[in-house]
MIKOL-827405 format. One record per atom (N, C-alpha, C, CB): atom name; chain; z, x, y; residue in one letter; residue number from 1. Coordinates in nm, 4 decimals, padded with zeros to 6 digits. Glycine has a CB too. Layout:
BEGIN
CA|A|Z|X|Y|A|NUM;
...
END
This chain:
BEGIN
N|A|00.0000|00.0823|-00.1184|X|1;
CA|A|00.0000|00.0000|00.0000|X|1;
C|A|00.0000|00.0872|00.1255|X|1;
CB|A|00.1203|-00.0939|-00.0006|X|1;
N|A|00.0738|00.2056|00.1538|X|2;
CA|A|00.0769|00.3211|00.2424|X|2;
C|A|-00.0678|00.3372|00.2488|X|2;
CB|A|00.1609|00.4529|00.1916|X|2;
N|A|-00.1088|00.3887|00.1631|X|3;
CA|A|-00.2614|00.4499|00.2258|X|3;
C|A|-00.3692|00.3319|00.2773|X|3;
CB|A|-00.3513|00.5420|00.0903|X|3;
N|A|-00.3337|00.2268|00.2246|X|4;
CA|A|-00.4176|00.1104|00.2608|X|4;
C|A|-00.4049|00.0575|00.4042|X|4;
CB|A|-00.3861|00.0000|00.1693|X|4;
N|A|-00.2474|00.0892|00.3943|X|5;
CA|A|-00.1968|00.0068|00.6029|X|5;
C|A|-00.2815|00.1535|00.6696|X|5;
CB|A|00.0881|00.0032|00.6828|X|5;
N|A|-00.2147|00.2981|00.6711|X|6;
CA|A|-00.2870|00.4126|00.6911|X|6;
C|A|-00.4392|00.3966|00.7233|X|6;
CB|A|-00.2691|00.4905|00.5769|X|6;
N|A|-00.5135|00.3502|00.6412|X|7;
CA|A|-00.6376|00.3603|00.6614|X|7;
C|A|-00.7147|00.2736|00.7374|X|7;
CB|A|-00.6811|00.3672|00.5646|X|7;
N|A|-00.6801|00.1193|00.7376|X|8;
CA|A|-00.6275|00.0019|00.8611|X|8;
C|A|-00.6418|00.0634|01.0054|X|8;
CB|A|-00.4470|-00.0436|00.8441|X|8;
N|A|-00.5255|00.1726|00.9864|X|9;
CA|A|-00.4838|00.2316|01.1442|X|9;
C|A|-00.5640|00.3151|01.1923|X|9;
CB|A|-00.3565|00.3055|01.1600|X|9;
N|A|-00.6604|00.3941|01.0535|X|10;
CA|A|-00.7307|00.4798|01.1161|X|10;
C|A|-00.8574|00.4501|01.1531|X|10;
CB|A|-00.7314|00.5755|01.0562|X|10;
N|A|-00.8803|00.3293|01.1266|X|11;
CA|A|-00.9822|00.2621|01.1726|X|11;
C|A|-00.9975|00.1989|01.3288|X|11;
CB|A|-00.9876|00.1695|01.0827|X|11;
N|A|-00.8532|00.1409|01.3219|X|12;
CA|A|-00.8256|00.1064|01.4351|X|12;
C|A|-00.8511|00.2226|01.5482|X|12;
CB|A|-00.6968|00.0590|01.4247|X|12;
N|A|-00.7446|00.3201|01.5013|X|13;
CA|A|-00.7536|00.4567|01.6187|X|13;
C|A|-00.8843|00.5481|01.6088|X|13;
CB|A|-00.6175|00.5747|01.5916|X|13;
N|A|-00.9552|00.5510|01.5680|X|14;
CA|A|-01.0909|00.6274|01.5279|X|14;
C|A|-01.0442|00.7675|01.5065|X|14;
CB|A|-01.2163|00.6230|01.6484|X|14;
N|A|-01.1610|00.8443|01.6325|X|15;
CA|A|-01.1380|00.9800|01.5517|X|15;
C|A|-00.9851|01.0297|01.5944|X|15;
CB|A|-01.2646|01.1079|01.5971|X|15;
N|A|-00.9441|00.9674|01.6983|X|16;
CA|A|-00.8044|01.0075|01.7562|X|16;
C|A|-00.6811|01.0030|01.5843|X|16;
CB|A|-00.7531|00.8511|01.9146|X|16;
N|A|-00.6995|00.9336|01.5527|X|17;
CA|A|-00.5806|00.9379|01.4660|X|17;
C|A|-00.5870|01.0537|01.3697|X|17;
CB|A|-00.5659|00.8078|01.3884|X|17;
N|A|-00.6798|01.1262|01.3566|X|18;
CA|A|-00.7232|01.2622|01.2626|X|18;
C|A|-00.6179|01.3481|01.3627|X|18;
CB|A|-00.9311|01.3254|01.2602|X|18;
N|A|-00.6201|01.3427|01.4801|X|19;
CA|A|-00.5632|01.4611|01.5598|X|19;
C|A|-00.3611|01.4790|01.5625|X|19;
CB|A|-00.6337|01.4258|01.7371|X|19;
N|A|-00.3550|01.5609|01.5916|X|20;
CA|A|-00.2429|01.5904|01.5113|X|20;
C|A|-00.0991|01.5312|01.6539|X|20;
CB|A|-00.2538|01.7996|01.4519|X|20;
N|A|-00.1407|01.4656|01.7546|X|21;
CA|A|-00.0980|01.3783|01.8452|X|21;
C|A|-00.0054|01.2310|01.8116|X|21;
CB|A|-00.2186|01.3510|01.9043|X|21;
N|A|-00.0945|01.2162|01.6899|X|22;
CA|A|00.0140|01.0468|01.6625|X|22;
C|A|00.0564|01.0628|01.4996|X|22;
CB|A|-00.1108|00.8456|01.6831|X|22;
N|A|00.1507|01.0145|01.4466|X|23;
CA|A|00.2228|01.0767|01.3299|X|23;
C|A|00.1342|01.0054|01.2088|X|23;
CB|A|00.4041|01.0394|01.3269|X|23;
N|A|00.0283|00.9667|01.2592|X|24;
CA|A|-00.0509|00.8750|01.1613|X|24;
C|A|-00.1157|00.9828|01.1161|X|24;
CB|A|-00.1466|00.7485|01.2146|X|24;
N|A|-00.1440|01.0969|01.1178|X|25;
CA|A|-00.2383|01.2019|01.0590|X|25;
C|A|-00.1501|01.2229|00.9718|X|25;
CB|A|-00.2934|01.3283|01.1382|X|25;
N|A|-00.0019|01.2741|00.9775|X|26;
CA|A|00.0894|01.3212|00.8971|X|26;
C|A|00.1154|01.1889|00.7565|X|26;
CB|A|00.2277|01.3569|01.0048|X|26;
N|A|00.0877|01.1001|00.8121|X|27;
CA|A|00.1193|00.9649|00.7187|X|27;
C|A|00.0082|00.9172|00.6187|X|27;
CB|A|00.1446|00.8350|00.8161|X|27;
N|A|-00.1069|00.9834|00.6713|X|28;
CA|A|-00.2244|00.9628|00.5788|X|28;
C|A|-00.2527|01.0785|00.4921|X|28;
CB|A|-00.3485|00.9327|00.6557|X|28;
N|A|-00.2006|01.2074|00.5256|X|29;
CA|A|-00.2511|01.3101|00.4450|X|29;
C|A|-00.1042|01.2319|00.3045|X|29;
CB|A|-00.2384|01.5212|00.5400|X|29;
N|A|-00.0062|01.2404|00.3613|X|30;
CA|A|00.0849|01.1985|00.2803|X|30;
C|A|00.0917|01.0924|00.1601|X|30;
CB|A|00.1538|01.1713|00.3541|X|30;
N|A|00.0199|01.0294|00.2242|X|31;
CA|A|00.0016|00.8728|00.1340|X|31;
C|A|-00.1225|00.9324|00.0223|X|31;
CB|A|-00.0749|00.6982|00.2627|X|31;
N|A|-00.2148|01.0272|00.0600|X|32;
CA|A|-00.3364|01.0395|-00.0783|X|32;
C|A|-00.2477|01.1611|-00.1269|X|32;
CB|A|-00.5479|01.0867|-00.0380|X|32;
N|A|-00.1495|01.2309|-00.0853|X|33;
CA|A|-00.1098|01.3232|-00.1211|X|33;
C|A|00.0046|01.2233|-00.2726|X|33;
CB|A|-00.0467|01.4185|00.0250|X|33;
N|A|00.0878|01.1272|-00.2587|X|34;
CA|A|00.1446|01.0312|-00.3442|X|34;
C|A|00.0555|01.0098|-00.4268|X|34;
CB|A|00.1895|00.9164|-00.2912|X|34;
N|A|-00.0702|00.9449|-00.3881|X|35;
CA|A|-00.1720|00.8958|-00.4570|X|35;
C|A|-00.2192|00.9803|-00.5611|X|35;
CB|A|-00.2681|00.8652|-00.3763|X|35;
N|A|-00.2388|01.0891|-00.5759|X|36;
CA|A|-00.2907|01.2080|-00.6330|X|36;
C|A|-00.1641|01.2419|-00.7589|X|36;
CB|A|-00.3128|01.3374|-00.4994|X|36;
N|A|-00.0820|01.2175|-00.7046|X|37;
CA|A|00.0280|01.2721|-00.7654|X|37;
C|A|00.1110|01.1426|-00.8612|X|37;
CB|A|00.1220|01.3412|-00.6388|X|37;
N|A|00.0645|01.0505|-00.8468|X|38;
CA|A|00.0782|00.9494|-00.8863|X|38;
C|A|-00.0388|00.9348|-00.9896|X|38;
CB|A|00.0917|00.8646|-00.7827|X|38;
N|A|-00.1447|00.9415|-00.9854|X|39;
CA|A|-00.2269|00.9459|-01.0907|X|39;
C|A|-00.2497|01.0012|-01.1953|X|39;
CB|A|-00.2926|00.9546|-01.0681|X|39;
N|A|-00.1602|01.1770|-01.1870|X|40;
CA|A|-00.1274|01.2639|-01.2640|X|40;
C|A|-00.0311|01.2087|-01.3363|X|40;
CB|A|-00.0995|01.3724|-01.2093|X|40;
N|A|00.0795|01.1426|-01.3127|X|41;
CA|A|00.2011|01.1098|-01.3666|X|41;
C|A|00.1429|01.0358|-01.4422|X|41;
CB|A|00.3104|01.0592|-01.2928|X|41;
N|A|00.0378|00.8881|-01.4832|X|42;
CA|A|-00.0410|00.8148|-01.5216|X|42;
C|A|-00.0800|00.8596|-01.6587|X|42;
CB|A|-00.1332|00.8031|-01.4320|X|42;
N|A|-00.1815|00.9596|-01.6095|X|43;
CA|A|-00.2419|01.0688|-01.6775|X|43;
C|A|-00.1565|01.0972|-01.8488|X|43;
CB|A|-00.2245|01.2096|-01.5591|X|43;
N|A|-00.0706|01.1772|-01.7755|X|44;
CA|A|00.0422|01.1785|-01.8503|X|44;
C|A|00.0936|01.1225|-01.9659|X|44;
CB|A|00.1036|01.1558|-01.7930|X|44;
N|A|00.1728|00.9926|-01.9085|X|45;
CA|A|00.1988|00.8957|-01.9446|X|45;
C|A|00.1426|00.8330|-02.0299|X|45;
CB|A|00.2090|00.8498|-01.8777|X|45;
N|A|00.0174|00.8563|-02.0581|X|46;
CA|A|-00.1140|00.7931|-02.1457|X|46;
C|A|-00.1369|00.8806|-02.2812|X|46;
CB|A|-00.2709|00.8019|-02.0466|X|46;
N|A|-00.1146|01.0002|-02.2228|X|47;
CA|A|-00.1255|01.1393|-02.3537|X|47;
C|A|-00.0397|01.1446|-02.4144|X|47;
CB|A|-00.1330|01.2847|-02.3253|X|47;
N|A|00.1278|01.0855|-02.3108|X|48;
CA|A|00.2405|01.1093|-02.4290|X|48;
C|A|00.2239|00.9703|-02.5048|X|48;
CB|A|00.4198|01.1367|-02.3662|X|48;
N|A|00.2180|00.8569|-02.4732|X|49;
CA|A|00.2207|00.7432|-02.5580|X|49;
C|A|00.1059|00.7608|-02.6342|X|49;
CB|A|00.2251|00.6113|-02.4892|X|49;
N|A|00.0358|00.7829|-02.6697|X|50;
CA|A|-00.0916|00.7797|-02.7971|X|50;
C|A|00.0106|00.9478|-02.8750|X|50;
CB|A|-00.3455|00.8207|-02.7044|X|50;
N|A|00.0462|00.9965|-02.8360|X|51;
CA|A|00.1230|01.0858|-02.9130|X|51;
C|A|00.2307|01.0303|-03.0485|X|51;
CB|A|00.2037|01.1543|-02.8025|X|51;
N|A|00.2429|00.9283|-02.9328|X|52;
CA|A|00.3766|00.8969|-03.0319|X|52;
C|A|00.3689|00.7498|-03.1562|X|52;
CB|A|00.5188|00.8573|-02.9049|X|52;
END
């Protein structure tokens, strides 16, 4: 849901919100940074259950 409101905003703010001025740059690298890391955990999760 983070990267989805995030991306909302960066639409809204155009190229301004890339710039390192409003905390929305920090909030979007963050949110695909979860995302990423969240998919690994997934990943995972999938290799250990067919394991067992």
């Amino acid at each position: 849901m983070v990267e989805r409101v995030c991306s909302k905003a960066l639409e809204i703010f155009g190229a301004v919100g890339y710039s390192k001025d409003l905390p929305l740059e920090k909030y979007l690298r963050d949110a695909k940074a979860m995302s990423i890391f969240e998919s690994a955990n997934q990943v995972q999760r999938i290799i250990i259950s067919s394991m067992l």
